[in-house]
C-alpha positions in Angstrom: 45.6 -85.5 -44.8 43.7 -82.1 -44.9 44.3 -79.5 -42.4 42.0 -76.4 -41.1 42.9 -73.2 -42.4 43.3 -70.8 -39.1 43.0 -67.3 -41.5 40.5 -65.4 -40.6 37.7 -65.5 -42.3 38.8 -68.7 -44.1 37.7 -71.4 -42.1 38.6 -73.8 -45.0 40.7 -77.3 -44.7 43.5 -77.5 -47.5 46.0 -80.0 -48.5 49.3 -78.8 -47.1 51.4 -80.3 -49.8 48.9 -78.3 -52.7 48.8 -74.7 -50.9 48.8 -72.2 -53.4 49.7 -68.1 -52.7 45.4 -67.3 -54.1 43.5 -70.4 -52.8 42.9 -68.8 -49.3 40.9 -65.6 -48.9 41.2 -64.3 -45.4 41.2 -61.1 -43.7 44.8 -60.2 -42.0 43.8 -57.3 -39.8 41.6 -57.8 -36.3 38.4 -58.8 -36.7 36.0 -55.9 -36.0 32.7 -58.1 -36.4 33.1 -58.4 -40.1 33.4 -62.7 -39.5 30.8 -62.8 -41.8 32.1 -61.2 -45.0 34.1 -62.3 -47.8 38.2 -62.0 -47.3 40.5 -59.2 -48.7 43.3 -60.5 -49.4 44.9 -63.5 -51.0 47.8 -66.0 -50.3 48.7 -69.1 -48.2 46.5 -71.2 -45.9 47.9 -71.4 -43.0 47.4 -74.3 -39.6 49.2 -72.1 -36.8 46.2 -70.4 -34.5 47.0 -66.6 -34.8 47.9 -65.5 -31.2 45.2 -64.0 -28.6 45.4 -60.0 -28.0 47.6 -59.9 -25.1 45.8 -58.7 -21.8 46.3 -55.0 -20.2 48.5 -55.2 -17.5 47.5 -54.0 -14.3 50.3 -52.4 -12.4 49.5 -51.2 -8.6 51.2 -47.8 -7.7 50.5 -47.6 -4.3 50.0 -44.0 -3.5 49.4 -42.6 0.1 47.0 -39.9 -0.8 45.0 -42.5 -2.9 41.7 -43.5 -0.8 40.4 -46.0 -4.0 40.7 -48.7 -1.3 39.6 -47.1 2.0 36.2 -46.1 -0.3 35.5 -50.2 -1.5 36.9 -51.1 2.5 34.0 -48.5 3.6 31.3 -50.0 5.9 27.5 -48.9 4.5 25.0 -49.3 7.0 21.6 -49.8 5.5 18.3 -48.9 8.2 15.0 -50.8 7.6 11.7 -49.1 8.7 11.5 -48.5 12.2 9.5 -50.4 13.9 6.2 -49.6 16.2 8.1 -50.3 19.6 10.8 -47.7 18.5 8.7 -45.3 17.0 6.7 -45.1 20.6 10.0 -44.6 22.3 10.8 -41.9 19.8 7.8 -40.1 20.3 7.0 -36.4 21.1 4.9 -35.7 24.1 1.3 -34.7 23.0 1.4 -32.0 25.3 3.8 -29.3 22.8 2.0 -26.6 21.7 -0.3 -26.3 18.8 0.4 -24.5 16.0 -2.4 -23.7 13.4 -1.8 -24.7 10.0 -1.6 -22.1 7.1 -5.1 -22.6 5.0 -5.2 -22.2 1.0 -8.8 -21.2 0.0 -9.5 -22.0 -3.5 -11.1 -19.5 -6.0 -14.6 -21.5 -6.1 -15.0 -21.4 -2.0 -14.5 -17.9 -2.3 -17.1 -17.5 -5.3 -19.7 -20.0 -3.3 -19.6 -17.9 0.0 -20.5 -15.0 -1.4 -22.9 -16.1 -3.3 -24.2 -17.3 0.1 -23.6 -14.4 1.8 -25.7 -12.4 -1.1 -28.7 -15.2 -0.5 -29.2 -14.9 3.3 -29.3 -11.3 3.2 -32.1 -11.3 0.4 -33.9 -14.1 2.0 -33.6 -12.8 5.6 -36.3 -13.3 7.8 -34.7 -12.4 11.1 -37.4 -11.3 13.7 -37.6 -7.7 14.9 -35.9 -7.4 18.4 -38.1 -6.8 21.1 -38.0 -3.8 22.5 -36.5 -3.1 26.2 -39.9 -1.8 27.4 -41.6 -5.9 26.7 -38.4 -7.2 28.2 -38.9 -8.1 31.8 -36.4 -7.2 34.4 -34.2 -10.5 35.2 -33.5 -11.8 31.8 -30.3 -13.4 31.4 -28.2 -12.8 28.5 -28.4 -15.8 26.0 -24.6 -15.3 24.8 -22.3 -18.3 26.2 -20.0 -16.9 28.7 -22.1 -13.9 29.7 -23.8 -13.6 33.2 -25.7 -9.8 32.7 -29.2 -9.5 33.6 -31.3 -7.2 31.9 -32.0 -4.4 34.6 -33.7 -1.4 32.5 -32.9 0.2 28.8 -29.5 1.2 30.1 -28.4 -2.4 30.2 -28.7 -2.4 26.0 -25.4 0.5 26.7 -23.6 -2.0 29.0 -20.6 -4.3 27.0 -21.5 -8.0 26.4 -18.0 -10.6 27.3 -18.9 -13.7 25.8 -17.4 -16.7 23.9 -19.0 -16.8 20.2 -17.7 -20.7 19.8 -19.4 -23.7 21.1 -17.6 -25.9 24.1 -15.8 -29.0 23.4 -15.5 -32.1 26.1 -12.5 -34.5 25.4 -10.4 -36.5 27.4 -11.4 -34.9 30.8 -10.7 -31.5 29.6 -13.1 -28.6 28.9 -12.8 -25.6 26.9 -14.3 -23.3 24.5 -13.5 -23.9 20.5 -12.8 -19.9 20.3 -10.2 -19.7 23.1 -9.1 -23.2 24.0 -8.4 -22.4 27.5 -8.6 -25.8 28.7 -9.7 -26.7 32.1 -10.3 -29.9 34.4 -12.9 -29.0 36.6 -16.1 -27.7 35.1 -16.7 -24.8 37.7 -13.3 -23.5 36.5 -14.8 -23.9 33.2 -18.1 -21.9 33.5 -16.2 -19.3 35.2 -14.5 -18.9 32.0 -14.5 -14.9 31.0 -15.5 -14.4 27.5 -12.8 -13.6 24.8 -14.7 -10.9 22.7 -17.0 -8.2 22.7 -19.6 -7.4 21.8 -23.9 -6.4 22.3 -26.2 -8.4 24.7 -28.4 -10.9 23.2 -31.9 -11.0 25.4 -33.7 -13.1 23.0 -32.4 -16.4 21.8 -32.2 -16.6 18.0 -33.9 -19.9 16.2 -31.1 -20.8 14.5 -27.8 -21.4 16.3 -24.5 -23.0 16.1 -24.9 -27.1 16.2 -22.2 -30.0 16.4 -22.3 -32.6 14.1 -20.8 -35.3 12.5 -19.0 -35.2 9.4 -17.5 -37.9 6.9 -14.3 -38.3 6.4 -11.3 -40.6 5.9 -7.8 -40.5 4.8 -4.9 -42.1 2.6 -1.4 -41.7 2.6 1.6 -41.2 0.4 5.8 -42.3 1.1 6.0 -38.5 2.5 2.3 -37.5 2.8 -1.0 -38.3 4.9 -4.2 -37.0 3.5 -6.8 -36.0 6.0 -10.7 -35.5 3.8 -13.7 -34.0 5.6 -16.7 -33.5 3.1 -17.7 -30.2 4.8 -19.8 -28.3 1.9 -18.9 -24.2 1.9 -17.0 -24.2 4.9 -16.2 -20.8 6.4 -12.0 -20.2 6.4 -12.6 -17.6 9.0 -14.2 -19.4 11.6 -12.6 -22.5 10.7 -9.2 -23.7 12.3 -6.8 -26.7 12.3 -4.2 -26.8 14.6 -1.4 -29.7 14.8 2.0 -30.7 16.7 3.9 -33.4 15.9 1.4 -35.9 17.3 -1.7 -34.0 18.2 -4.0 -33.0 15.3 -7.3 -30.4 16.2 -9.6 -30.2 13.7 -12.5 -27.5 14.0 -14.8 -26.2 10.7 -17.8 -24.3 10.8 -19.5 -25.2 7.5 -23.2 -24.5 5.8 -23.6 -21.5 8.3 -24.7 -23.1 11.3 -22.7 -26.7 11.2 -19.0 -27.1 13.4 -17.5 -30.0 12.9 -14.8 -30.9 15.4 -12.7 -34.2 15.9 -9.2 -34.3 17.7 -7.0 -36.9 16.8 -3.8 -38.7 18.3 -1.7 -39.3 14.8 -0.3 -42.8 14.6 2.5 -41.2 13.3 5.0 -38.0 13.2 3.9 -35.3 11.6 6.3 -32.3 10.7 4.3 -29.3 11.4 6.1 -26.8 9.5 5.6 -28.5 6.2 2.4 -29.2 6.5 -0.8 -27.0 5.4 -4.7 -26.5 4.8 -6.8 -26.8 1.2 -10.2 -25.5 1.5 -12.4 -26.5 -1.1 -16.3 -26.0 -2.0 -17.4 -29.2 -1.1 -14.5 -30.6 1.2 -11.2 -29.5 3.5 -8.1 -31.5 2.9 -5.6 -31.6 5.8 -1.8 -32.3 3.9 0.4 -33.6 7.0 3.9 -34.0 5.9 5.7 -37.1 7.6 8.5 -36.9 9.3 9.5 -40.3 8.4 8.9 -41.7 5.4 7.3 -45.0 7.1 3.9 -46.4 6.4 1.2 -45.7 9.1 -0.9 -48.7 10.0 -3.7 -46.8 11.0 -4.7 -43.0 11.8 -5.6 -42.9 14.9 -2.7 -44.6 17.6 -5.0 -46.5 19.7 -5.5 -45.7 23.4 -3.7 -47.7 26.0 -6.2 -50.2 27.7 -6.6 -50.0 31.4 -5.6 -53.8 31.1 -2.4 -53.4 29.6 -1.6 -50.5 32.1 -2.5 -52.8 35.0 -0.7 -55.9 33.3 2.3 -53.8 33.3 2.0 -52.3 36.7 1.6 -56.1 37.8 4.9 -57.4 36.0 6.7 -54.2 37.5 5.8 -55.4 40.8 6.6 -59.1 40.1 10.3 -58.2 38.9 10.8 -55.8 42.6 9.4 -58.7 44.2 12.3 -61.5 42.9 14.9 -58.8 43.2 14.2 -58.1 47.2 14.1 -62.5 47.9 16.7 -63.3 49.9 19.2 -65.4 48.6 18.9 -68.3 51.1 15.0 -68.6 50.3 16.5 -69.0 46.5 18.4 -71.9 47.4 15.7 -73.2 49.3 13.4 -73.3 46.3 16.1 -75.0 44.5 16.3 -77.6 47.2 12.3 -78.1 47.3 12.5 -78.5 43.2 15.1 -81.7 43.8 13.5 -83.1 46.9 11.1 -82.3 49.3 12.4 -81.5 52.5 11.5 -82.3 55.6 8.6 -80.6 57.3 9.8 -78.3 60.6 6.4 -77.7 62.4 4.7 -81.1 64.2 2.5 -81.8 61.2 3.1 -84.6 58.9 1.9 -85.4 55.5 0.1 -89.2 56.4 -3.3 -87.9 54.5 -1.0 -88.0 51.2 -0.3 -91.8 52.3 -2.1 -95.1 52.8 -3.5 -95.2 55.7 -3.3 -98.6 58.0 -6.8 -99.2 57.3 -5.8 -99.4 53.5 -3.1 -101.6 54.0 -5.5 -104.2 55.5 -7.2 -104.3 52.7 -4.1 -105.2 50.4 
């Protein structure tokens, strides 16, 4: 009976009883994946399996300054996203101080306005002013801010206080895009000093300062939110964005005359520090760096509705109410769940019952 030759790489089955020293070609060293090739050596077959490489043995020296184990026995706790409800718990107050964001004007804004600046003094068609002696004696000066009547020629010597931005309305507060003094009341707000000087201004120019709309939109990164307005030549110097970590102010004065000016409530946290201002020829790009890297659902974090604030102010008031029941009128609602008890005053409850005519007719 033929047996299998266990050489390696021999593979063959011989006759024990004809087993010469040349008729098995094998290789006696450890296979280093060389299966495949032709033996080296010649000699016996052999039928005993060559043993397996013995296994390293793993000794355990347990050493006290060794911290191998405490590292794998560590505890690694892993935070998802946080979530809206924490987020608005975490918040900063909107009411921190704004700090104006550093602005990078690129090499083409700078080329565009002057070659503004170069057109609208070639082109100018300003009119003459008119002279004090046509001015009658009463006029008001047309600069916001100012309250000076023109009295005689030595008015045009007199030092004009005035605010050269436009006024902004939001949210019930009132203040000049210049100075941002914000006020409530609007007496408080026409009261308002001005915060330069300058020369009175009798005669109202045509063309003046006017606030429009502006597209924009906005995309975000894992660190970043992108802020776009398409404001064509806007001017850096008249121009500001101011931020906080929830609060963003934006305010450009583009194409001469134009102020575009939006203030938003970030949906997010913005870290102020880190963030900055490119100015463009044709648009502005706000970067606002995030202070978490979370996604933002939206832009703007919508306003509260009056019914939610209500809703809540109503649950409030539930939740004092059941704490201030006695507890005997809590076991007495218990008692009226199992079984009605009976009435204390003199009425009864025979209209919930048949009546004797109704059991005539049974």
């Amino acid at each position: 009976m033929s047996e299998l030759c266990y050489n390696r790489g021999c593979g063959l089955r011989f006759d024990p009883h004809n087993n010469r020293e040349d008729d098995c070609c094998y290789h006696p060293g450890v296979p280093i994946f060389h299966d495949a090739r032709k033996g080296c050596t010649k000699g016996h077959h052999s039928n005993v399996k060559p043993p397996e490489p013995l296994k390293p043995e793993i000794t355990c020296n347990k050493d006290p300054t060794d911290n191998s184990k405490s590292q794998f026995n560590a505890e690694y706790i892993i935070k998802g996203p946080k979530s809206a409800e924490s987020m608005k718990k975490e918040r900063p107050s909107s009411d921190e101080p704004m700090v104006k964001l550093p602005q990078k004007v690129s090499k083409s804004l700078q080329e565009s306005l002057e070659k503004l600046n170069k057109a609208s003094q070639e082109k100018s068609t300003t009119p003459e002013e008119v002279p004090s002696s046509e001015l009658k004696v009463g006029t008001s000066c047309k600069h916001a801010g100012c309250k000076k009547t023109f009295q005689g020629p030595d008015s045009d010597l007199e030092t004009c206080n005035f605010h050269p931005g436009i006024p902004i309305f939001h949210e019930g507060m009132k203040y000049w895009s210049c100075c941002k003094i914000k006020t409530t009341e609007f007496e408080d707000f026409i009261e308002q000093p001005g915060c330069i000087k300058g020369k009175h201004l009798w005669t109202k120019k045509e063309a003046d300062k006017k606030l429009v709309g502006c597209r924009h939109d906005w995309h975000q990164t894992g660190n970043e939110v992108v802020i776009t307005v398409y404001a064509k030549t806007s001017n850096p110097e008249l121009s500001y964005i101011d931020a906080n970590h929830t609060m963003l102010t934006i305010h450009i004065m583009f194409e001469k005359d134009k102020v575009f000016h939006k203030v938003l409530n970030l949906w997010g946290v913005v870290d102020v520090e880190k963030s900055c201002v490119n100015m463009g020829p044709t648009k502005v790009e706000i970067n606002l760096k995030k202070m978490d890297p979370v996604t933002w659902a939206k832009l703007e974090l919508p306003p509260l509705k009056v019914e939610d604030k209500e809703q809540r102010e109503k649950n409030g008031k539930e939740e004092k109410d059941k704490e201030s029941k006695p507890l005997i009128q809590e076991h007495k609602e218990l008692y009226m769940g199992d079984e009605p008890p009976p009435l204390e005053d003199d009425e009864s409850d025979d209209s919930l019952g048949l009546s004797d005519t109704d059991e005539e007719f049974d």
